[in-house]
C-alpha positions in Angstrom: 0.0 0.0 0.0 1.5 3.5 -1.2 -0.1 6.1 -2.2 2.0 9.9 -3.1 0.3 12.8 -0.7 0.3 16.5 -0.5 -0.4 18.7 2.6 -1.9 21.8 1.2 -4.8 24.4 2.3 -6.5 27.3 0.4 -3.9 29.9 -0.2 -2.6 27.8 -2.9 -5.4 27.0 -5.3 -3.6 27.9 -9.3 -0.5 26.3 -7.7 -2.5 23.4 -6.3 -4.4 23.2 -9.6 -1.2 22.6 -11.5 0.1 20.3 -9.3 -3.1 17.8 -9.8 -3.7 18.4 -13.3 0.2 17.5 -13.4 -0.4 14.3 -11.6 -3.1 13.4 -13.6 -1.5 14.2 -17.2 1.8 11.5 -15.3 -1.2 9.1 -14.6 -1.0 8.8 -11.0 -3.8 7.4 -9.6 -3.2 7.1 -6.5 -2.3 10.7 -5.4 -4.2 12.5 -2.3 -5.0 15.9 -1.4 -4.5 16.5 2.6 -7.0 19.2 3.0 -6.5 21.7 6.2 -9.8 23.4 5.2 -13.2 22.6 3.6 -12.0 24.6 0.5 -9.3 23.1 -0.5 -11.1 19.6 -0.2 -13.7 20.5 -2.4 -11.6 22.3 -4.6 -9.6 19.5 -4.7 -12.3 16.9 -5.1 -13.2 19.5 -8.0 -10.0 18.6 -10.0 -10.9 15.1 -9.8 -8.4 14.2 -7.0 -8.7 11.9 -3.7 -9.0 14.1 0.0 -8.1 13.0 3.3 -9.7 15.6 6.3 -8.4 15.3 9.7 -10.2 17.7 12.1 -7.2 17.0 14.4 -5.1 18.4 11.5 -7.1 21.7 11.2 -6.8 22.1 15.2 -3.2 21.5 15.0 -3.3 24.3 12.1 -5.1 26.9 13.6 -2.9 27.1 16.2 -0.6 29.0 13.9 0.0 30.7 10.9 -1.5 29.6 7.3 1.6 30.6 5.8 4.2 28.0 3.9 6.1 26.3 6.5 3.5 26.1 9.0 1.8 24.1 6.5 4.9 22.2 5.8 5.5 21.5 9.7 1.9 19.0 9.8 3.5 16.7 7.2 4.9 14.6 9.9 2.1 14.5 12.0 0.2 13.1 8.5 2.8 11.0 7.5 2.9 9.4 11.4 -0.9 8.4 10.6 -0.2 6.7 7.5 3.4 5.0 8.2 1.1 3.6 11.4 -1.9 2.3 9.4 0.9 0.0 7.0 0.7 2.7 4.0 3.9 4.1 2.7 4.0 7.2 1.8 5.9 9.8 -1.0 5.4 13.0 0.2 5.5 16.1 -2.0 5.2 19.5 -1.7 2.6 21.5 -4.5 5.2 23.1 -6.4 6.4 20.0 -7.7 5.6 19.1 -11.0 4.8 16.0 -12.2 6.4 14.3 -15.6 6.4 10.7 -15.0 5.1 8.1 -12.6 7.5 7.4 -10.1 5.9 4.1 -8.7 6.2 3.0 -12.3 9.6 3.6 -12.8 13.0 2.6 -11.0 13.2 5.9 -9.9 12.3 5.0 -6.4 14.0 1.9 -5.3 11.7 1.5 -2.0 15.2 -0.2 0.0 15.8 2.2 2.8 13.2 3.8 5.3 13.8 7.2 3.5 14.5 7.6 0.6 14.7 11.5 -0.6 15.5 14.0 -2.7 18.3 16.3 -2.8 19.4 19.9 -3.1 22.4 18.8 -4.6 22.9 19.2 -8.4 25.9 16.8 -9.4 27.5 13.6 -8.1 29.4 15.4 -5.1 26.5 17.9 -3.8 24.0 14.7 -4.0 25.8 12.0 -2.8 28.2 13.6 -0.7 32.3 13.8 -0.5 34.7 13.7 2.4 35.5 17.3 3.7 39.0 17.6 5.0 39.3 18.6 8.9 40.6 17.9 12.0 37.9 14.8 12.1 36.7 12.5 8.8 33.8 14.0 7.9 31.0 14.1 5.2 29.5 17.0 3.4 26.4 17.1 1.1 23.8 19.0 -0.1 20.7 18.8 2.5 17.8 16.4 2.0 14.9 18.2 0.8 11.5 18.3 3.0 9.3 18.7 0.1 10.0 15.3 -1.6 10.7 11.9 0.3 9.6 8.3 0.0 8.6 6.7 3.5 8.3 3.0 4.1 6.2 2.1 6.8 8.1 0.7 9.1 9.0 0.9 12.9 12.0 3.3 12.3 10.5 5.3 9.7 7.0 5.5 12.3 9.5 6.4 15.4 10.9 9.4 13.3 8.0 11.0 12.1 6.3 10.2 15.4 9.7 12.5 17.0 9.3 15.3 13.9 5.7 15.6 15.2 6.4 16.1 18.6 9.7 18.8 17.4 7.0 20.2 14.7 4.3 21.0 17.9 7.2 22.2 20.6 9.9 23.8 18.6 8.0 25.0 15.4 5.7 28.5 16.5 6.8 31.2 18.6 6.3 32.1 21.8 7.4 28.6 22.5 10.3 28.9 20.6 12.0 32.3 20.1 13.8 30.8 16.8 11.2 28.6 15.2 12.7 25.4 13.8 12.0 24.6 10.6 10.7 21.6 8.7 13.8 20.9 6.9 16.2 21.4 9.2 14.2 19.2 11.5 14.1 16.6 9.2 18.0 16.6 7.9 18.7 16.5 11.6 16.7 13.6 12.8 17.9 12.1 10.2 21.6 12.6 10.7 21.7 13.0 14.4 23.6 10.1 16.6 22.2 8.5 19.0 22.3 10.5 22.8 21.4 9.8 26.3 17.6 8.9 26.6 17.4 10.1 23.1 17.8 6.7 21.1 18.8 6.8 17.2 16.0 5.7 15.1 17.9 3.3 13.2 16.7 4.1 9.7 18.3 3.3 6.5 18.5 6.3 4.1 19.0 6.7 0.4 19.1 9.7 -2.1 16.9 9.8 -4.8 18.4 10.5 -8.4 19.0 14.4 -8.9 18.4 14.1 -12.7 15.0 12.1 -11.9 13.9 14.0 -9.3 14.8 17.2 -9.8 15.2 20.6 -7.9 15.3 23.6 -9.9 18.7 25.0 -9.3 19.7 21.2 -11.3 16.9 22.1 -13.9 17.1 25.8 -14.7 21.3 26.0 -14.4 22.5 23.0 -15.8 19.9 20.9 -18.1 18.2 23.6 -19.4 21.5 24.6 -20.5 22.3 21.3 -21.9 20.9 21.1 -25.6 21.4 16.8 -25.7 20.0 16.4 -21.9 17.1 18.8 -22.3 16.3 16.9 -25.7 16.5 13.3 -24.6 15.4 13.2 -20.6 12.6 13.5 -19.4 12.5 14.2 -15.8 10.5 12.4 -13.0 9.7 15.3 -11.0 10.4 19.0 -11.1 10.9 20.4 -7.7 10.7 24.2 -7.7 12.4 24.8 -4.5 15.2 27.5 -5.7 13.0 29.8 -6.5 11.2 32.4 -5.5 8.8 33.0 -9.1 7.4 28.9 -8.2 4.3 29.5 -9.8 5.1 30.8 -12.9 8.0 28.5 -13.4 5.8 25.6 -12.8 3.5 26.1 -15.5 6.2 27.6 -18.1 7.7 23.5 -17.2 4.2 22.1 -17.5 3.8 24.0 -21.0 7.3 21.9 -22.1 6.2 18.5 -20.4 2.2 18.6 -20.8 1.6 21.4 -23.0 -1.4 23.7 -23.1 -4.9 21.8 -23.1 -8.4 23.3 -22.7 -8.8 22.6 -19.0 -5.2 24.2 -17.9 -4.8 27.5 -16.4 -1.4 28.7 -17.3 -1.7 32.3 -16.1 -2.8 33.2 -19.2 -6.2 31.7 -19.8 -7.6 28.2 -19.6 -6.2 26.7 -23.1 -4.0 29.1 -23.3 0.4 29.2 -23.6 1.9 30.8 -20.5 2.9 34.6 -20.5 7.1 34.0 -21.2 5.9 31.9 -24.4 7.2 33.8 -26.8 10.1 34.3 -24.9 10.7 30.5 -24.7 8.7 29.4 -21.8 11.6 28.1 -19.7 14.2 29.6 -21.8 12.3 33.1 -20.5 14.0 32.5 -17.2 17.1 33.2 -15.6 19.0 30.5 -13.6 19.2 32.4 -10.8 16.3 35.0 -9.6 13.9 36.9 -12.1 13.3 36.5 -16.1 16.4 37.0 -18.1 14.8 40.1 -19.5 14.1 41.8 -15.7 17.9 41.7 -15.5 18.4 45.4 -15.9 15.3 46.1 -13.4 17.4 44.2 -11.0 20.8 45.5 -11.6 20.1 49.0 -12.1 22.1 51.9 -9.2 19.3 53.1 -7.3 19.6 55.9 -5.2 17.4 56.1 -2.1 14.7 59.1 -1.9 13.8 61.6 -4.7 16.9 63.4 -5.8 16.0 65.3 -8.6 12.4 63.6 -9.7 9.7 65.1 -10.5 7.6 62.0 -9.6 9.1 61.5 -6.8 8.9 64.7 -5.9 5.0 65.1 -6.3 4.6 61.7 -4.2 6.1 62.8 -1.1 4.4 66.4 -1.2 1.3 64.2 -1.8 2.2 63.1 1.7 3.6 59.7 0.6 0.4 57.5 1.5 -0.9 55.0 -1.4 -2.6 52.2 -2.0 -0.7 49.2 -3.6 -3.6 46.7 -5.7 -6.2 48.1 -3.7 -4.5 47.7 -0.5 -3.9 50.4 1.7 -0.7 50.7 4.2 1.9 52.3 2.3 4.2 55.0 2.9 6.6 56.6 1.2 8.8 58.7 3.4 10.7 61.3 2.3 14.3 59.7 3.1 13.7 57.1 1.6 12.0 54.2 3.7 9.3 52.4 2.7 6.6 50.8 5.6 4.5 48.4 3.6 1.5 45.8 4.9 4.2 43.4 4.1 7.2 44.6 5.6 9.9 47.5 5.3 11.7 48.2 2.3 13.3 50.9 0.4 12.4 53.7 -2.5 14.2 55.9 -4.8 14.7 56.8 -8.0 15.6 54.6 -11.0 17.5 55.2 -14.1 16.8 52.5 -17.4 19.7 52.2 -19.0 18.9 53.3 -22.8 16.3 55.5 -21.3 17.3 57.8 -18.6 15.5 60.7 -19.3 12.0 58.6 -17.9 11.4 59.2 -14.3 11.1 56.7 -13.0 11.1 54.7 -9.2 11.8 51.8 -7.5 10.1 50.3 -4.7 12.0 47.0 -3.3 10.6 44.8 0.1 10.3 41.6 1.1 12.4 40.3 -1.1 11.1 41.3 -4.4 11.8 44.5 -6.5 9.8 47.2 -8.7 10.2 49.3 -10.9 7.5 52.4 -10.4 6.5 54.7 -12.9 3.2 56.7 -14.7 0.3 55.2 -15.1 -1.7 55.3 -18.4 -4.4 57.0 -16.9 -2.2 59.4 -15.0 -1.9 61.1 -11.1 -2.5 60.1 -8.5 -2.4 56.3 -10.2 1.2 54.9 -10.7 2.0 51.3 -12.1 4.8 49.0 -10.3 5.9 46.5 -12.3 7.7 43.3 -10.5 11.6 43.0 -11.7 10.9 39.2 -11.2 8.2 38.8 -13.8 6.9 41.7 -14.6 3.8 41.4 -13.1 1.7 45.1 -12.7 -0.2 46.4 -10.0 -1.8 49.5 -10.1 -0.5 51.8 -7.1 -3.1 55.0 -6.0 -1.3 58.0 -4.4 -4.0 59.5 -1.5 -3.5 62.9 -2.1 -3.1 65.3 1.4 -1.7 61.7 3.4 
């Protein structure tokens, strides 16, 4: 009895979506949806796919946030269920994209307790080398969280049964000042020896294939690159892990492996090729953060505050207060700090190289940077547009603060 699972709840529905149809276009039949929430099951149930709906699960979940990793932390507390009931499990995260049917193929050998994939994107980072120091030691790349065959048995049961109890104690703040998290959980108890009243649990371990399951640092830097290996594999799985841009780079990969069909949302329409299409799909992309073409949004000297704009200029007499996609909380102070619903960040101007007489902004937090400039209906509406993938969003200046 096996059966592949994902953990998922309803903040994740296009990427969720992709994820199933992708499992249904590999022909895996015997994939399930853990639902935290009614609406994911039915949404789920809605693409045709198997649920499983713990109310313990939900409890354990409102407890905390409904962001990313705090859905990734009830994985163990699932996977304890199953491993005890005699069903082994491969667990994946949603942004993984399915090619191929793994319990179809020799991909998974099914040998060792766990059996996962890696971060790693050659022989050495996989599988591991001997790193030189005062002790024998061995380094390689972690174990990923997001993509690991389970056997059930009694030392694969005792570790999840531990990562549950870490996952409760050590994963949410206040009980924790530094939350733990998933995967570092995980590569511990995996790698830890044995300590006083804290026995080892005597699992066997094994790396999956990089090349057959994939991560997207392997996928984007290397065989994309590769015009023979790109021609002639075709991937298991397509983990996009590096990467911040998941969604998007899911379904420009889907679009190469599956291809548009009538009842795929790509971003651009049910039916419809993805937005970086006639850029190349995947080609669109660069191996490291952002779409090749965003490079100079990324790279360009900024210079914090409004030196010499106009626009910038007019926003902070406006008082600095806007709207960004209809949501209100941002403030653009006059030295150049940035409060944001999201966080605090930076703004300035902007020059384009090529075209440096446009005023223009930029507008960086959390992570992620814009470029911010008129909008085509003009003051007080600006437009930002995402360095990553160019996404717009319509920002509304609130004249008087």
């Amino acid at each position: 009895e096996q059966v592949l699972a994902a953990v998922s709840n309803k903040n994740i529905f296009a990427m969720l979506g992709t994820f199933l149809v992708g499992c249904a276009r590999a022909n895996i039949s015997n994939a399930v949806v853990v639902a935290l929430d009614d609406a994911t099951a039915q949404f789920a149930r809605g693409k045709g796919a198997h649920t499983y709906r713990r109310s313990r699960l939900v409890e354990i979940a409102s407890l905390g946030s409904t962001d990313n990793h705090a859905t990734s932390g009830l994985k163990f507390a699932v996977l304890h269920e199953f491993l005890s009931a005699g069903c082994s499990v491969l667990l994946s995260d949603v942004d993984v994209l399915w090619m191929q049917n793994p319990f179809t193929l020799p991909s998974l050998y099914r040998d060792a307790d766990v059996e996962g994939m890696t971060d790693g994107w050659d022989d050495v980072t996989a599988y591991g080398y001997e790193w030189p120091s005062h002790t024998r030691s061995l380094r390689l790349g972690a174990r990923n969280s997001g993509l690991f065959y389970v056997r059930a048995t009694v030392e694969a049961v005792r570790m999840m049964a531990r990562l549950k109890g870490r996952m409760q104690r050590e994963a949410r703040p206040p009980a924790r000042p530094h939350a733990v998290w998933d995967q570092t959980a995980y590569n511990e108890e995996m790698w830890w020896a044995a300590l006083p009243r804290e026995p080892a649990h005597g699992i066997a371990a094994r790396v999956m294939n990089y090349l057959c399951h994939m991560n997207s640092k392997t996928f984007f830097r290397y065989m994309r690159e590769d015009d023979q290996l790109l021609a002639r594999h075709r991937p298991v799985s397509l983990h996009i892990n590096y990467h911040p841009e998941k969604l998007p780079r899911m379904e420009d990969a889907f679009a190469r492996y599956h291809g548009a069909a009538p009842d795929v949302d790509l971003g651009n329409g049910l039916g419809r090729p993805t937005k970086r299409a006639a850029q190349g799909g995947i080609h669109a992309w660069h191996w490291g953060v952002g779409l090749k073409a965003g490079k100079w949004c990324r790279e360009a000297p900024r210079v914090r505050g409004a030196p010499g704009s106009a626009l910038g200029g007019r926003l902070v007499a406006a008082g600095g207060r806007a709207t960004w996609s209809g949501i209100s909380g941002l403030h653009f102070h006059a030295g150049g700090a940035l409060d944001t619903p999201w966080g605090s960040g930076s703004w300035g101007t902007l020059k384009k190289p090529g075209a440096e007489h446009e005023d223009l902004l930029f507008a960086d937090f959390i992570g992620q940077q814009h470029v911010v400039g008129p909008h085509a209906d003009g003051w007080p509406r600006l437009t930002s547009t995402r360095c990553a993938d160019f996404e717009n969003v319509t920002v509304v200046v609130h004249e008087g603060g």
